[in-house]
N, C-alpha and C positions, 0 to 999 in steps of 0.2 A: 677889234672892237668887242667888249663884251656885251650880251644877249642877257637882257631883261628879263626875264619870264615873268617876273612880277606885276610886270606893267604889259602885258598883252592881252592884244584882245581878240577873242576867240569868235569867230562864225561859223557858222556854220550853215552848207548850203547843198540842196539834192538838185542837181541837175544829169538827164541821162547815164544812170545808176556809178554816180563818181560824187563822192562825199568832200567838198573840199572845206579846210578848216584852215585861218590863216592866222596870223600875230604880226604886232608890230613890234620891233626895236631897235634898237638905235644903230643896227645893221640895214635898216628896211625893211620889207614888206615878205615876210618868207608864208606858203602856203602849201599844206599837205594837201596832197590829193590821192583820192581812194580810186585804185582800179581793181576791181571789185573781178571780172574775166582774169589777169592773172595773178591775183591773189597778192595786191602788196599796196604797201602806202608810201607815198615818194615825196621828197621834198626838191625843188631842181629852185638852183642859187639865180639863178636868172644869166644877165650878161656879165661880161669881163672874164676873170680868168676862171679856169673850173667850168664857164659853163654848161658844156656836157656832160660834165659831172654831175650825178643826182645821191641823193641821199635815199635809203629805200629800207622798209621792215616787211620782212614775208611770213606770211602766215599758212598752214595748207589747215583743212576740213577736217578732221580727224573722225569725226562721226557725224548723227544727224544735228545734231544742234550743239557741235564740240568743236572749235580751232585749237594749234600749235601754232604759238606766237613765236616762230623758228631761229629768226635772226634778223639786227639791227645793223646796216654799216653807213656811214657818215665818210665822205670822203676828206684827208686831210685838212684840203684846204679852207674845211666847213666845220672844222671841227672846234670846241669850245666855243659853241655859239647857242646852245640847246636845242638843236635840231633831234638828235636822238629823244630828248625828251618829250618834244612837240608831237614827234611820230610816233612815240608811248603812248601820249597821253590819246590821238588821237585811235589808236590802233584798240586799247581801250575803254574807250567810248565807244566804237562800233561795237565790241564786243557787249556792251551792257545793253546798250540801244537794243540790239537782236537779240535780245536775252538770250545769250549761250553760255557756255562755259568753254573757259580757257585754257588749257596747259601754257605752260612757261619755260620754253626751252631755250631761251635768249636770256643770258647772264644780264645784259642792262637793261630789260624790263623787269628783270629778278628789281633788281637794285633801282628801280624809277619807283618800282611797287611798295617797295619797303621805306622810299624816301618818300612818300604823299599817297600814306597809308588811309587815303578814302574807304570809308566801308564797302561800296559798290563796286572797288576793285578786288578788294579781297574777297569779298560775296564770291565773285565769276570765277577763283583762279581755283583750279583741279590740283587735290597735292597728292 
């Protein structure tokens, strides 16, 4: 089933320091969530097949108010759905949200960045 991004709808929510952001599409109900202690943003398909599979982008600290947006993986069976996107866009957002600056060392946030060329992303990213 292809993934909408078009038609989703974004929340976003602060509950004990885990940022979750969800969408709908005509997959269901998929939600990012920020675990902020080890440094990554997950998407997990829920039940049926895959489900321990999760989707995950890690970022580490690189200075006082500086991330390395290190790496994106999507597990097959989640793939072409726009999950990598979703954990962009969200992984992104934190970053502007905390006013930091970014480095980009993940090929497909290279390529999410350049594809929804927002000022506020480009703004954050260190070249």
């Amino acid at each position: 089933m292809a993934f909408n991004l078009t038609s989703r709808l974004l929340t976003h929510h602060l509950k004990s320091c885990r940022v979750a952001f969800s969408t709908v599409g005509s997959s269901g109900r998929l939600s990012v969530e920020h675990d902020r202690h080890n440094r990554r943003f997950t998407v997990n398909p829920g039940s049926g097949a895959g489900a321990h599979e999760c989707a995950v982008l890690h970022y580490s600290f690189i200075g006082n108010k500086e991330v390395d947006l290190m790496s994106t993986f999507v597990p097959e069976t989640f793939r072409g759905q726009g999950v990598a996107a979703l954990l962009s866009q969200a992984a992104l957002d934190f970053v502007v949200e905390e006013n930091l600056k970014a480095r980009i060392s993940c090929w497909y946030i290279k390529k999410y960045i350049e594809e929804n060329p927002q000022q506020q992303y480009k703004d954050i990213v260190i070249t």
